[in-house]
N, C-alpha and C positions, 0 to 999 in steps of 0.2 A: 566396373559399374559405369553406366549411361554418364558424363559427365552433367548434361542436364538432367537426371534423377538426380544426384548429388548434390546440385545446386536447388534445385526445387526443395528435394526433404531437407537442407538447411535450414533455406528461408524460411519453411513450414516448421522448423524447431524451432527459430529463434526467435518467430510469430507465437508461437503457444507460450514461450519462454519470456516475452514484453509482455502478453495478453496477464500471465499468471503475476509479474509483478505489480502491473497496475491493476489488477483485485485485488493481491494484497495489500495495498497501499490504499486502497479508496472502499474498502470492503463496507467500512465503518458506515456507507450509507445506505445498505441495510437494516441496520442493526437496531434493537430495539428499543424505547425510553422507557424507564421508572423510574422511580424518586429517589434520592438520597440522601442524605445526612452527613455536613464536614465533621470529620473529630479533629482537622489541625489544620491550616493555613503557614508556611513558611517559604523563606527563599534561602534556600542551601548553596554555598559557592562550591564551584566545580573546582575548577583550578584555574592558575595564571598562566598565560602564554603572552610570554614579554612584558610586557606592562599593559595588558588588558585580562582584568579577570573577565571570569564567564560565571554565571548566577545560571541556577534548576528552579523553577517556582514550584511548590511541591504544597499541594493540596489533597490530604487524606481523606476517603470519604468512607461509608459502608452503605450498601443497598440491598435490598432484597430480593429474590427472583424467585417462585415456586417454591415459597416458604421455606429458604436456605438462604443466609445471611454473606454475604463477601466483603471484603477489603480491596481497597487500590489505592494508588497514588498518581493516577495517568490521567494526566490533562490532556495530552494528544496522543493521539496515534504509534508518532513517530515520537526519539527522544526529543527532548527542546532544552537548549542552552542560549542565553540571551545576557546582557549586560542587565547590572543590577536591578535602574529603573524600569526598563519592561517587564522582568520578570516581579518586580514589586506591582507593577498594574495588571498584571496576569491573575495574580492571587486577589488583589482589591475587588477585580470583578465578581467574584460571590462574594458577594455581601451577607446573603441570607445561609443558614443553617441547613436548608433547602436547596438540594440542589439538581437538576437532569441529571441522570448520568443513562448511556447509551453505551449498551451491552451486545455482548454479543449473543443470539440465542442459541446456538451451539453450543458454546463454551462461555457462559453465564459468569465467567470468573475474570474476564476478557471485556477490560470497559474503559472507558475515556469519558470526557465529562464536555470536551468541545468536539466537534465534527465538523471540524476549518482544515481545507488545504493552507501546510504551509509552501513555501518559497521552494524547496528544496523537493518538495512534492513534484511542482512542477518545473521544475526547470529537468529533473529527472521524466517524466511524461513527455514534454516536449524533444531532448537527446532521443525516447525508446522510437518516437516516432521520426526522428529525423534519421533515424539511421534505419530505420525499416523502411519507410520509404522508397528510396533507389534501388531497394533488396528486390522488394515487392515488386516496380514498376519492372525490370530487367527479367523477371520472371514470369511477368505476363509477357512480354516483347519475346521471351526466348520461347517460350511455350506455344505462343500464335505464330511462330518463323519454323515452326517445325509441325506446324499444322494440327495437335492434339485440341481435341474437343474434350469438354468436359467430362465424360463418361471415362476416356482414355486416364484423364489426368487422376481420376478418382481410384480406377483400378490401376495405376501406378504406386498411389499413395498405401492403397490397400497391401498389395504386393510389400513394399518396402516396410511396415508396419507390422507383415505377418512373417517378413525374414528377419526384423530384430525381435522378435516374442519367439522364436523356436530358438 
């Protein structure tokens, strides 16, 4: 195989492969709001590592969607472990009985109650694009050093796509 086809269908994998984790990480702002209802408010310790414990703020809700009733306990997206105090003002933030909760409309069973990037969100967004980047640029540079126009690059990708499906 061409060594530039094999460097291109990489970078074109490893592009659909960063594209898919940041929709699955940032999906949630799509997703729909209806109301909920707390049944519990707690902060559960995770475990000790050295002499810093780790705290889960765990707030239980149920909401309704298309007249079928769920449960959660997912304040974010992603899991969240924090030291006691944060996660005690995590939970203090619903105050009311009442609460958003932002669902998924696919899978209605699929909900989170904040729809905040945390920390780890992005410093992982910032890595997918830094390491695609040079991917990317090197493959424009090697693509236009070897003269393929658009239409060629397209029926390459075609090709390579119709030899891994047989």
């Amino acid at each position: 195989m061409n060594p530039v086809m094999l460097y291109t269908f990489y970078v074109v994998l490893a592009s659909i492969l960063a594209f898919f984790v940041i929709y699955k990480n940032f999906r949630y702002v799509f997703w729909k709001k209806t109301q909920g209802e707390i049944l519990e408010k707690k902060v559960e310790r995770v475990h000790q590592i050295i002499k810093y414990e780790t705290y889960r703020p765990i707030v239980k809700y149920k909401y309704t969607v298309n007249g079928k009733e769920f449960q959660s306990d997912k304040i974010f997206l992603s899991p969240f472990e924090t030291d006691k105090n944060t996660a005690e003002k995590i939970i203090n933030e619903f105050k009311s009985e009442k609460v958003d909760v932002f669902y998924n409309p696919f899978n209605p069973s699929e909900s989170v109650l904040k729809r905040s990037v945390n920390a780890g969100l992005v410093v992982m967004l910032i890595a997918l694009i830094g390491i695609m980047l040079p991917f990317l640029y090197q493959t424009f540079i090697e693509i236009h050093g070897y003269g393929l126009d658009t239409k060629t690059i397209a029926e390459i990708v075609k090709n390579i796509l119709h030899k891994l499906h047989d």
